[in-house]
N, C-alpha and C positions, 0 to 999 in steps of 0.2 A: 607442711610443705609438699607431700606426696599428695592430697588430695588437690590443692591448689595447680600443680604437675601435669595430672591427670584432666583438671578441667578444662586446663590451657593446650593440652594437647585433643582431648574430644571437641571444643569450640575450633582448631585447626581445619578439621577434617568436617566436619558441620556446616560453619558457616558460608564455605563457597556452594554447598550444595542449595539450600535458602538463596544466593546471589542470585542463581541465575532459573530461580523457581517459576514458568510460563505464568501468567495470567491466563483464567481459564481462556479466553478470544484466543490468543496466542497456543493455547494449549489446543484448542478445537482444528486446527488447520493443521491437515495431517500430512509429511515428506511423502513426496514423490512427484509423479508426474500425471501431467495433467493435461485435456485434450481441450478445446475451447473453442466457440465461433462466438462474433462482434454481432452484437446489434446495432444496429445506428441508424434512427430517418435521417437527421440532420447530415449529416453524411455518408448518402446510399453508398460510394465507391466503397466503405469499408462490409457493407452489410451483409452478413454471411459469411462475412472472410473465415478464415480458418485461423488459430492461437495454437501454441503450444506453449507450457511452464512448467519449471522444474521446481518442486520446493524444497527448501530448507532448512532448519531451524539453527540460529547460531547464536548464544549467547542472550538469550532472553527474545530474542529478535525472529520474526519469519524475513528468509531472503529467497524471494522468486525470481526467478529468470525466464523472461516471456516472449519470445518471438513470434513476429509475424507481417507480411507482406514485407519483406526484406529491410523491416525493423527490431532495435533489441532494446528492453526494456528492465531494468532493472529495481526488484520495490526491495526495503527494506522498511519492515513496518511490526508493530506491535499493539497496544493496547493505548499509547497516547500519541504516537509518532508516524507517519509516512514520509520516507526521503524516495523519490523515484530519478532515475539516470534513464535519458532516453540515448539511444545511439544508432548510428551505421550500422546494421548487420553485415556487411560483406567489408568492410572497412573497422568498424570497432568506435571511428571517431562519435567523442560524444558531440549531441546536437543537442542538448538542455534537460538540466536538474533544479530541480526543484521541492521543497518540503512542504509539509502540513502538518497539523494538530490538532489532534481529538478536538470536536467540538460540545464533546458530553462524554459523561465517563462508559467507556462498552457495553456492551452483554456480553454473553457469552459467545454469540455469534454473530455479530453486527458492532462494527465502527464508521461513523464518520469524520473524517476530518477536511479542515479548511486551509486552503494557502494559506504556508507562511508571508507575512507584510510586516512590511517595517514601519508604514504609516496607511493604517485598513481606511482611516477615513478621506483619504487623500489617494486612494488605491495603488499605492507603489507596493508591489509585491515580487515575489519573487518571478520571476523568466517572465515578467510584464503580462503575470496572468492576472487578472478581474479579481475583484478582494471579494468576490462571491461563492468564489466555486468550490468545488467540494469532490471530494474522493469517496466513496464506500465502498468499503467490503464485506460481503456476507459468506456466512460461511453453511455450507449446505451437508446433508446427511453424506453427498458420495461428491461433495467438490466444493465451490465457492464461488461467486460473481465478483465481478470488480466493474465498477460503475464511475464514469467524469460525469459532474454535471455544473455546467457554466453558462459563459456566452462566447461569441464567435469573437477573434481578437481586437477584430476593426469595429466592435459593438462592447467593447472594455469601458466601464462608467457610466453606460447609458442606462439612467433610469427606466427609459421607454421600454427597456430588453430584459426580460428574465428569463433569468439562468433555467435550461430546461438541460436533459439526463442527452451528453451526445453519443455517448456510447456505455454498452453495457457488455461484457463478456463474461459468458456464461462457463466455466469449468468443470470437466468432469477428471474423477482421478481415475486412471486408467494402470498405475501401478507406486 
């Protein structure tokens, strides 16, 4: 009874720590703060802009928080999962969320995932984004990238259009 006692009290204290054990992806993105500029041809207005992100780590989970040009951006993502919140920075209100799903299993430094869709061959997908596009993020020696790549909204379904990379921000961690 006393060894059985002992088991059930060491598996207590054990197994929450295993619960919430990173995946190395997850493990490789390191908390703090982070400085960033967009790349974009398809849309020169952002190109150059300036980013800023704060990271976090929360229960298995990376959560960044990313502002810029009086936008706020919210990712909560891992090694099979991206949920992102877009909002109002001077207001808060949200303006569209939306998820995705590893489309292969990670690296250590690299995921991509695809919009969530409820019917991919019929393209209804989540915030009426194109059942093509895709999120990655890479993760870098002193930062990370975060990359959309799709098509333009009023080009959603079009054979003729393929999804090319609209923007790319570059991060450095700066503390």
């Amino acid at each position: 009874m006393k060894k059985l006692l002992t088991l059930a009290l060491a598996l207590t204290f054990a197994l929450p720590a295993f619960a919430h054990t990173p995946s190395p992806f997850v493990a490789a993105v390191k908390d703090g703060t982070y400085d960033g500029t967009i790349h974009s041809v398809p849309w020169p207005n952002l190109e150059g802009k300036k980013a800023k992100m704060t990271v976090k780590h929360e229960g298995g989970k990376v959560v960044a928080d990313v502002t810029f040009e009086g936008h706020a951006e919210k990712w909560h993502f891992d090694d099979k999962t991206l949920k992102q919140t877009e909002h109002e920075l001077a207001t808060g209100k949200l303006t569209k969320e939306y998820a995705a799903t590893a489309q292969k299993p990670a690296t250590a430094t690299e995921q991509v995932y695809g919009v969530n869709c409820t019917d991919r061959a019929k393209n209804i997908c989540e915030a009426e984004i194109d059942a093509r596009a895709t999120w990655t993020v890479k993760v870098t020696a002193d930062g990370m990238s975060y990359s959309y790549t799709g098509v333009h909204k009023h080009q959603k379904g079009d054979p003729k259009v393929q999804p090319e990379t609209k923007f790319d921000i570059q991060f450095t961690r700066v503390k």
